[in-house]
C-alpha positions as CSV (number, residue, x, y, z in Angstrom):
1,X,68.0,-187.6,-76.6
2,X,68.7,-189.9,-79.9
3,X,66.7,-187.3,-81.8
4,X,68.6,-184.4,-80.2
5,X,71.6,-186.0,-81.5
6,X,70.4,-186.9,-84.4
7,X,69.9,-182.7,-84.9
8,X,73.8,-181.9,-83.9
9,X,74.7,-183.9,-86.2
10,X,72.7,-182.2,-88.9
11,X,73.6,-179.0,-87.5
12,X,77.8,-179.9,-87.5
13,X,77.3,-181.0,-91.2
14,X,75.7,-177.9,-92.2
15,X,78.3,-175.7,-90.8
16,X,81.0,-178.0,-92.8
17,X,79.5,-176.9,-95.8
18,X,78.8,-173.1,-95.2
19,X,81.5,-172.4,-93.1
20,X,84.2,-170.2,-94.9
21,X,87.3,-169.8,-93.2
22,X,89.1,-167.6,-96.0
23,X,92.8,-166.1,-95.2
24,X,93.5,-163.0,-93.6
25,X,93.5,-160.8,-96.6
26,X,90.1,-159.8,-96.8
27,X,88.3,-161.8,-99.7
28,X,84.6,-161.5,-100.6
29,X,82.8,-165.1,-100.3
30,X,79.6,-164.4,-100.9
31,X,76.9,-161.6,-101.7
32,X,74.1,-161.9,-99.8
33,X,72.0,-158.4,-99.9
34,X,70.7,-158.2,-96.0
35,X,67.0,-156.7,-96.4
36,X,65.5,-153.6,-94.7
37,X,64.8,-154.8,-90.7
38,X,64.1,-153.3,-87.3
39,X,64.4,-154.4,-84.5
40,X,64.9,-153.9,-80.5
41,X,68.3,-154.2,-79.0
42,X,68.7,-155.1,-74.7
43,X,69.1,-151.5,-74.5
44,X,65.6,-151.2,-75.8
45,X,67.1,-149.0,-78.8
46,X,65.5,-149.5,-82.0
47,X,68.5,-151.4,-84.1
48,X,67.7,-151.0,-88.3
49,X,69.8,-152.1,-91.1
50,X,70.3,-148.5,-92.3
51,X,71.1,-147.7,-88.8
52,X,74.2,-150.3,-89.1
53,X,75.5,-149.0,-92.5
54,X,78.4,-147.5,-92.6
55,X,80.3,-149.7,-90.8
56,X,80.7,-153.4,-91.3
57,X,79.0,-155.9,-88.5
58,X,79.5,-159.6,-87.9
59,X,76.6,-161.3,-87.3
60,X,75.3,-164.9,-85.4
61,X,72.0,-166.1,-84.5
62,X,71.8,-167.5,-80.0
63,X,69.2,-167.8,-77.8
64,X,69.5,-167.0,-73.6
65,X,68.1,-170.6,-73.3
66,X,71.0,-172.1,-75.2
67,X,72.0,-175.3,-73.5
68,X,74.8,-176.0,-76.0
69,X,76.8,-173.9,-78.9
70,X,75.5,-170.0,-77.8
71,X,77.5,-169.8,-74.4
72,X,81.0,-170.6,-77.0
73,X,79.8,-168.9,-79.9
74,X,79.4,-166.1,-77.5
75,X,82.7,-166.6,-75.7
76,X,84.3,-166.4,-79.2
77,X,82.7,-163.5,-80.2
78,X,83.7,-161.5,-77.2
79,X,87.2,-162.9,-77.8
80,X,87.2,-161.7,-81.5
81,X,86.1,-157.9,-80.2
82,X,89.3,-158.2,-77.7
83,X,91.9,-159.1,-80.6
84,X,90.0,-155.8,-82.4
85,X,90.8,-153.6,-79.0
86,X,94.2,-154.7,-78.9
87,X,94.3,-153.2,-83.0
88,X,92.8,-150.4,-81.9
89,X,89.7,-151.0,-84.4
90,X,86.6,-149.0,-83.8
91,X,84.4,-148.9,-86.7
92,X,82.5,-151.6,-86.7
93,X,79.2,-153.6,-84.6
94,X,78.3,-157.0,-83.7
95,X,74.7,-158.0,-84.2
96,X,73.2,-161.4,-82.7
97,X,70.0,-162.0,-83.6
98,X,67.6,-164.1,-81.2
99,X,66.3,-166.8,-82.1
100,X,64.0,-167.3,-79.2
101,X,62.0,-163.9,-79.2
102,X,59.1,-164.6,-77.3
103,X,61.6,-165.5,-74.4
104,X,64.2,-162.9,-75.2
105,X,62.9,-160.2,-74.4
106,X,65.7,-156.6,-74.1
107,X,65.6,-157.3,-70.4
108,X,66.5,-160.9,-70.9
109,X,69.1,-160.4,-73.8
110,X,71.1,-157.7,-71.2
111,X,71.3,-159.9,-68.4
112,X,72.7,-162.6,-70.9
113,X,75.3,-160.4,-72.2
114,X,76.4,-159.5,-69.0
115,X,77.6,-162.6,-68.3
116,X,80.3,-162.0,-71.0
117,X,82.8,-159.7,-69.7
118,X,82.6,-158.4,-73.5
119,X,85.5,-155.0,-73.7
120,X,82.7,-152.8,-75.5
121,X,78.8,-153.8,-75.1
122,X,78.0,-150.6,-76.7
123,X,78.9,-152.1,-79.8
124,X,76.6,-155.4,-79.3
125,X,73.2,-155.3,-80.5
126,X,71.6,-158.5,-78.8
127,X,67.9,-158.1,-80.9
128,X,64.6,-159.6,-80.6
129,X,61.2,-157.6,-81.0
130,X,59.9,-160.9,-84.0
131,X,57.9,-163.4,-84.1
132,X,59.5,-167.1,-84.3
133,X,58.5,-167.6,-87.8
134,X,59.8,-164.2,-88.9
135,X,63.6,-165.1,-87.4
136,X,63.3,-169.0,-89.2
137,X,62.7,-167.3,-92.5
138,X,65.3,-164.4,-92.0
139,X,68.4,-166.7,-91.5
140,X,67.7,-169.6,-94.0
141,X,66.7,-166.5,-97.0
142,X,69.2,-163.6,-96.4
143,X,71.9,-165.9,-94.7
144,X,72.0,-169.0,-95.5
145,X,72.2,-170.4,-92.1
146,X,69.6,-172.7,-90.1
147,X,67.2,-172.2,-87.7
148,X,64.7,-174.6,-86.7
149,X,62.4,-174.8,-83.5
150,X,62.5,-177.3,-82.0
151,X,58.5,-178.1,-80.9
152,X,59.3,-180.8,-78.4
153,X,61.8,-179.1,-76.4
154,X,62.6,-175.5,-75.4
155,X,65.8,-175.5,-77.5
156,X,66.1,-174.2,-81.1
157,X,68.4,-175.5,-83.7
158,X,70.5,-173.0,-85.5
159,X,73.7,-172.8,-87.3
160,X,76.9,-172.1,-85.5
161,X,78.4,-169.5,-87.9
162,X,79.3,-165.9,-87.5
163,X,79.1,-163.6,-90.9
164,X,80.4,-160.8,-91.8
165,X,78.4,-157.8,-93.6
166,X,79.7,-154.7,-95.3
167,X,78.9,-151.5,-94.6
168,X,76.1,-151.4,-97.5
169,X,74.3,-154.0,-95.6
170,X,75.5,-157.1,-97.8
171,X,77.2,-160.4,-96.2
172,X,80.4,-161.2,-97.7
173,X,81.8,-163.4,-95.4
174,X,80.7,-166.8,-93.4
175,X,83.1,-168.3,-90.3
176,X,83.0,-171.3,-88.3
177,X,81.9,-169.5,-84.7
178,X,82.0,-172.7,-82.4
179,X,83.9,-176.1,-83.0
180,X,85.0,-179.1,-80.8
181,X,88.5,-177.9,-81.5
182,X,88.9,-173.4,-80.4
183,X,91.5,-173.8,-83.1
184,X,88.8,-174.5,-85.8
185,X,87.3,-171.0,-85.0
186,X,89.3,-168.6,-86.9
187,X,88.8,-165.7,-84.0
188,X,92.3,-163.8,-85.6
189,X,90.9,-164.3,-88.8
190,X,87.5,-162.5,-88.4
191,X,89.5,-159.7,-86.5
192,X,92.1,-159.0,-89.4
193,X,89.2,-159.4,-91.9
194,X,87.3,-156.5,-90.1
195,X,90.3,-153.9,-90.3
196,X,91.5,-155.3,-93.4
197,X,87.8,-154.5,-94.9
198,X,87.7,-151.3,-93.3
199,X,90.7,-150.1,-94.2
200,X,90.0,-150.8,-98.2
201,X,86.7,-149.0,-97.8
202,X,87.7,-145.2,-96.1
């Protein structure tokens, strides 16, 4: 327990420092180039990063085991795609990446999701279809966000952020997606961000 502890707090200091919670004029953050991947969704599509472009996703690493920030982080998310329905917004996809792929499997990842209520699961894409070490590498390189199995439990540490990415494939954007406080998670931020950005690039 003291070392699982021990871990949030690691993890809640992490997000301090790389979560952006900019204004709701669209602003670029950072530029993070998101490298060529491909993947399986819970619809068993095959999800790619040139299969994304064109429209701008926000991202966020979970797991279906999740004992702690997932089941908010993906509360939050669906509440962020119903402030986007209520702007009529349309262009755009939200991608969570697994990072428990030998458990998640597409089966697995559509019975978590379901569980959501979410206005629009076509636009999800829950993925998994890696290897453990693949997915550690991924976020901490291309994203700058933590995630660390955890060998003496069944629980994996990751970071609680969501992030946006352009419609070339590069992440621009980092948000607090869980906190102690739902006021700390900017959810009408993150939806005027997403039509904001897509109205400055048609």
């Amino acid at each position: 327990m003291k070392r699982k502890l021990i871990g949030l707090v690691l993890l809640l200091a992490c997000a301090s420092v790389l979560g952006a919670c900019g204004n709701s004029k669209f602003k670029a953050d950072y530029s993070l180039e998101i490298p060529d991947f491909e993947h399986i969704n819970q619809r068993g599509e095959t999800v790619s990063l040139e299969s994304l472009k064109g429209k701008p996703w926000i991202g966020m690493y979970i797991f279906t085991n999740c004992i702690s920030i997932c089941p908010p982080m993906s509360l939050n998310m669906a509440q962020v795609q119903e402030k986007l329905q209520k702007k009529g917004v349309e262009d755009y996809h939200i991608v969570a990446f697994s990072v428990d792929p030998d458990v998640d499997k597409p089966e697995v990842l559509a019975n978590y999701i379901s569980k959501y209520n979410v206005p629009d699961e076509s636009k999800w894409n829950l993925l998994t279809g890696y290897s453990q070490k693949y997915i550690e590498q991924f976020a901490v390189k291309n994203t700058k966000i933590l995630v660390k199995n955890d060998p003496n439990s069944d629980q994996v540490i990751h970071g609680n952020q969501f992030f946006l990415v352009d419609k070339d494939g590069v992440m621009v954007k980092m948000y607090n997606g869980f906190a102690e406080n739902i006021e700390d998670v900017p959810i009408d931020t993150i939806a005027s961000d997403i039509e904001t950005y897509i109205d400055e690039n048609l």
